[in-house]
N, C-alpha and C positions, 0 to 999 in steps of 0.2 A: 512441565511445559513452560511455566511461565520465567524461572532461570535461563532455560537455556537460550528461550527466545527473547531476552533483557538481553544479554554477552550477544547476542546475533543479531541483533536490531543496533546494539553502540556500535558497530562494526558497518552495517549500513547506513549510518547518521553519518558516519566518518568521507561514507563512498559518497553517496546522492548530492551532496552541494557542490560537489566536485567536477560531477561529470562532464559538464557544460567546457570546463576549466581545463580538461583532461582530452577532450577530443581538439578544442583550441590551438592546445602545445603540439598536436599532431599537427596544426592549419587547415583546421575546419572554419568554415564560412559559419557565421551566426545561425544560420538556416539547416545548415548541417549538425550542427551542435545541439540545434534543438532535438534533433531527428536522432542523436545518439542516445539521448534520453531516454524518447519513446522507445529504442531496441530495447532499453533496461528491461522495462515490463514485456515487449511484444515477445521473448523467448516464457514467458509464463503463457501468458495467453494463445499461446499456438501447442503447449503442452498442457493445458489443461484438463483436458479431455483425455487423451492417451493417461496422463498420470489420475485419472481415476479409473481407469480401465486396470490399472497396472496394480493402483493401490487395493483393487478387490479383488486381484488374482496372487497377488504376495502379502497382503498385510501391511498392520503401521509401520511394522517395523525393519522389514526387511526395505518399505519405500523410504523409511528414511535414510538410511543407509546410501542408497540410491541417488537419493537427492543431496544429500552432502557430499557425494564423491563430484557430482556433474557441478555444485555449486564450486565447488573448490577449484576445478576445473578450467573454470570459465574464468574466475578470479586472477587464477595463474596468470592466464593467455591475456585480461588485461594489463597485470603487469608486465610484461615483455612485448608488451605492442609497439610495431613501429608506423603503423598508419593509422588511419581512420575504420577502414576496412576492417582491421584484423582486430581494434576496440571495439566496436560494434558487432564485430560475431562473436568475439568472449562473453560481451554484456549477455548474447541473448544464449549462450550454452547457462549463464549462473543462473540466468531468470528463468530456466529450466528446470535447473536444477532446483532452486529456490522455489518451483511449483510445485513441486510432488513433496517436498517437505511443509511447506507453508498446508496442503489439503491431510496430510500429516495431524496436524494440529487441529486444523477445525472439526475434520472427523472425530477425534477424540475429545473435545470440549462439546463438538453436540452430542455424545454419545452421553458424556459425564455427568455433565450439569444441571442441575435440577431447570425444568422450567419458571418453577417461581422466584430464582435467583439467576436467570439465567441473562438477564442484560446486565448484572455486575459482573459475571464471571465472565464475559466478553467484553464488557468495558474495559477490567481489569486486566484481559489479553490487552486490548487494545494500549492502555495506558501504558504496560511494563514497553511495548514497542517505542510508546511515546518518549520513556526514560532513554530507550537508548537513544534516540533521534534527537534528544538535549545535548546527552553526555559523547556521543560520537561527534560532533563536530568540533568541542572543544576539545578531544585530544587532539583529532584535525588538526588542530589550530595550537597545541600544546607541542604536538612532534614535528608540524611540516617545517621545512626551511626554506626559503626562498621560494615559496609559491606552489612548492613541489607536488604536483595534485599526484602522482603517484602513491604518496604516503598514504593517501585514503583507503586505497587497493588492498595496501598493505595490513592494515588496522583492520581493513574486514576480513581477512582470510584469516589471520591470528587469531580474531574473536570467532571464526566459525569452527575452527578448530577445537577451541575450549569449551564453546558451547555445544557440540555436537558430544565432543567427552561426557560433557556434565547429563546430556541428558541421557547417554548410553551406560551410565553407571547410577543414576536417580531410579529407573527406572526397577518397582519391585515382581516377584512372583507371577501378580495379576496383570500388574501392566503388562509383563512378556507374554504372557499367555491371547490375554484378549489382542494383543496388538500382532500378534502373528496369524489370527483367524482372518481367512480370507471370506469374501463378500459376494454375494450376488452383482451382478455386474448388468445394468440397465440401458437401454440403450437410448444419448439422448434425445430422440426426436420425441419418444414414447414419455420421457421425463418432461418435456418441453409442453407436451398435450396431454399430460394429465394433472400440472401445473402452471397452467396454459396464464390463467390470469395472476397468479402471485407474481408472476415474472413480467408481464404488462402493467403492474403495477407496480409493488415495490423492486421489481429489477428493473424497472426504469427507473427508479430514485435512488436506486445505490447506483446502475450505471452512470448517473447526476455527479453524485457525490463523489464517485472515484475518477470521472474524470478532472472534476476541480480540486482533486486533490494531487492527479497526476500533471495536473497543468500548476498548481504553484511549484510542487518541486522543479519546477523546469522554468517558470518565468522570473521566480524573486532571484536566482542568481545570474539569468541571461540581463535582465533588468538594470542587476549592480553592475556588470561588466558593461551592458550600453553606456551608463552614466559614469564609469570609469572608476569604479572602485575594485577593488581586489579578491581573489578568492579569497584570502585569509577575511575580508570585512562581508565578504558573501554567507559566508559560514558561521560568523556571528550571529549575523540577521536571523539567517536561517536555527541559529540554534537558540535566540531568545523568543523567537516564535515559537519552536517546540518546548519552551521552557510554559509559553500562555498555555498551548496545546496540554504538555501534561496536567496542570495546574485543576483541568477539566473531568477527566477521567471519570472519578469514582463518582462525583454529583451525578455527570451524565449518565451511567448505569441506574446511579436511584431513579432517578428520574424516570428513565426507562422502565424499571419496575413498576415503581408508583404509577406513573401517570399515564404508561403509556409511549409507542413508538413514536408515534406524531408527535408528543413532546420536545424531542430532541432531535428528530430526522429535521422535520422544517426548519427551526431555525439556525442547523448545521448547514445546510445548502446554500438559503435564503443569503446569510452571513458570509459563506464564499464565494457565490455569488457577485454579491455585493464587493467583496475584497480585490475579486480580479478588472471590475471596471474603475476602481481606486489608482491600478496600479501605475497607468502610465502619469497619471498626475503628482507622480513622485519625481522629485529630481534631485534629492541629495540624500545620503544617509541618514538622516533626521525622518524626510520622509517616507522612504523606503521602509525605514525601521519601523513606523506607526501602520502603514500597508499592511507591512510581512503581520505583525502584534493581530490586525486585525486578521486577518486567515488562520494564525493561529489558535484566537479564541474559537471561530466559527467550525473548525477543523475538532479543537477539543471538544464541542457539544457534541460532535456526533463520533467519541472514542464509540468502538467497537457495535457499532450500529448497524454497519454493513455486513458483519458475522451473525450481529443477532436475527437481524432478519433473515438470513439464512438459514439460520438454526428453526427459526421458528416455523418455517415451510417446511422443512428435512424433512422424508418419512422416516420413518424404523428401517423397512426392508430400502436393497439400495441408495443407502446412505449415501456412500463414496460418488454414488453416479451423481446423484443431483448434485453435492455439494462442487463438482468437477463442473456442469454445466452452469451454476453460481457463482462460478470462480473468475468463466469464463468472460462473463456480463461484468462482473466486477474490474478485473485485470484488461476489458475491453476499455472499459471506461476511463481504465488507466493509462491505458496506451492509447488512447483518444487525445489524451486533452495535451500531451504535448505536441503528439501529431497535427492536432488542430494548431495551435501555436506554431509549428514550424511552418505550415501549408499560411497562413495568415502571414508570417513575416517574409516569405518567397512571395508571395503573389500581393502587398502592400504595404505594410510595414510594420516593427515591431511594436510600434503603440498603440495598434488595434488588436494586436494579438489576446491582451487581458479583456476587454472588453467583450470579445463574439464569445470569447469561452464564458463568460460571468451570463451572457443573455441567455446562451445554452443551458444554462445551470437554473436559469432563473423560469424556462419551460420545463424542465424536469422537475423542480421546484411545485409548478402547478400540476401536474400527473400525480404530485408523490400528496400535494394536502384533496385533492379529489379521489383518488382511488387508493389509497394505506386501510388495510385492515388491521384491527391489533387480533393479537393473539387470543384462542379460547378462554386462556384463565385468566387475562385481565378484560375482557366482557364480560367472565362472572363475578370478577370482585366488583368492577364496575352496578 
């Protein structure tokens, strides 16, 4: 898992700083461009649900299959876009596709993982994401020419390619075997009310979390193009922030073990929070660059937080279903926060946009240090 999703994460580091860049060259308004963003995630979030219905009627393995034909798909149709329209319905076929393989992965890391290492082994998902979200913007920025935000497009499809190879030939004996068993299949309102308060809880702290994390990818490049700087210096930004971001990883899992989920949840939020009411008080690449550094770090405290806590509610029986309605809270929260951002720069301006999304963050912030429970075995080591 964690190969194939390194080569597949460079490949979306390449895409994500671009996007803004890429519906622009079609003659998208500021406002719209925000809004192609949020399509990224919103084709996850409207197949989340179905693709865990689908993942415990055919297995890992057959959905992965599945989810790399639609993601590739969607990839195509952005590069052959000639308007706005036709980029934003690819975005939302890949992030379709990209959902049933992404719940792909988590299924199998919560299945695998031990509990008592199990905030490093989703850190460490988290992190290897983080490597590619460094290294993809610098080939970005190694192949593009002239601005060319298509090249992004292109660099993800190649790396999904490879890494969908690597992981359809990694895979031994047991993985084929377990990953082909189909699931009981839940239905989620019944998931929703017998889980009724982890998701009042910590699924309002990851839905926190993933909207301020879906609203930097969307603000720090809208941000560099208000103050006039370029994709190619958008994608810098953007990639020595994930360079903070990575740097964080595997401390944040210990942590996570040692001390605890509130260790690392609060001050990941609290820190993004914080980062998105910074950002309109940026006005040149000097300061943009210390903004972005700071999201980055707040971003790294909480690698793979929003899996583990999922993990740590999962049941046994109907896996796929909950983790499909986790997904849903999560990739909501994603496609929230640039939607927020677009909805705030049509109806005032974009330098309130960082700002409502950081207070939002900073009320979920309070839900998440009031109501987080940790997990049974670290109350007992406790």
């Amino acid at each position: 898992m964690y190969i194939p999703n390194l080569v597949l994460t460079t490949g979306q580091g390449a895409m994500l700083p671009i996007l803004v860049y890429a519906a622009r060259d079609l003659h998208a308004s500021a406002g719209a461009a925000t809004a192609v963003v949020a399509v990224n995630g919103l084709g996850g979030l409207v197949f989340d649900l179905p693709a865990g219905r689908l993942l415990a009627a055919i297995g890992e393995r057959r959905s992965a299959w599945v989810g790399a034909t639609a993601t590739a798909v969607g990839l195509l149709g952005c590069l052959l876009a000639n308007s706005v329209a036709v980029l934003a319905g690819s975005l939302f076929v890949q992030s379709a596709g990209l959902a049933l393989w992404s719940l792909v992965w988590m299924t199998y890391l919560s299945r695998v993982a031990p509990a008592p290492i199990r905030g490093r082994a989703l850190s460490l998902f988290g992190g290897v994401m983080r490597v590619g979200n460094v290294i993809g913007p610098f080939v970005f920025v190694a192949l593009a020419t002239k601005n060319d935000a298509s090249v992004g497009f292109a660099i993800y499809l190649v790396a999904l390619v490879i890494g969908f190879a690597w992981y359809v030939m990694a895979q031994d004996r047991s993985d084929q075997e377990a990953g082909a068993v189909a699931q009981p299949a839940v239905h989620p309102l019944k998931v929703l009310r017998d889980h009724r308060r982890g998701f009042a809880t910590s699924g309002v702290g990851a839905f926190g979390i993933m909207l301020l994390r879906g609203s930097r990818v969307a603000m720090v490049p809208l941000w560099a193009a208000h103050i006039g700087l370029g994709s190619g210096s958008a994608a810098a930004i953007f990639a020595w922030s994930s360079l903070i971001d990575l740097a964080l990883f595997y401390p944040a899992g210990l942590v996570s073990d040692r001390w605890g989920r509130r260790a690392v949840a609060l001050p990941c939020i609290l820190i993004l929070s914080v980062g998105h009411i910074l950002i309109p008080f940026s006005h040149s690449y000097l300061t943009l660059f210390l903004v972005a550094l700071t999201l980055g770090f707040g971003n790294g405290l909480g690698s793979g937080i929003v899996m583990t806590l999922g993990a740590d509610l999962t049941p046994p029986e109907g896996r796929a279903s909950f983790l499909a309605l986790w997904r849903v809270v999560a990739d909501g929260g994603n496609v929230a926060g640039p939607l927020t951002d677009s909805l705030v720069v049509a109806l005032a301006s974009i330098a309130f946009a960082g700002p409502v999304v950081g207070i939002i963050g900073l009320a979920a912030t309070t839900v998440l240090a009031v109501g987080l429970e940790e997990p049974p075995h670290l109350d007992r080591r406790r």
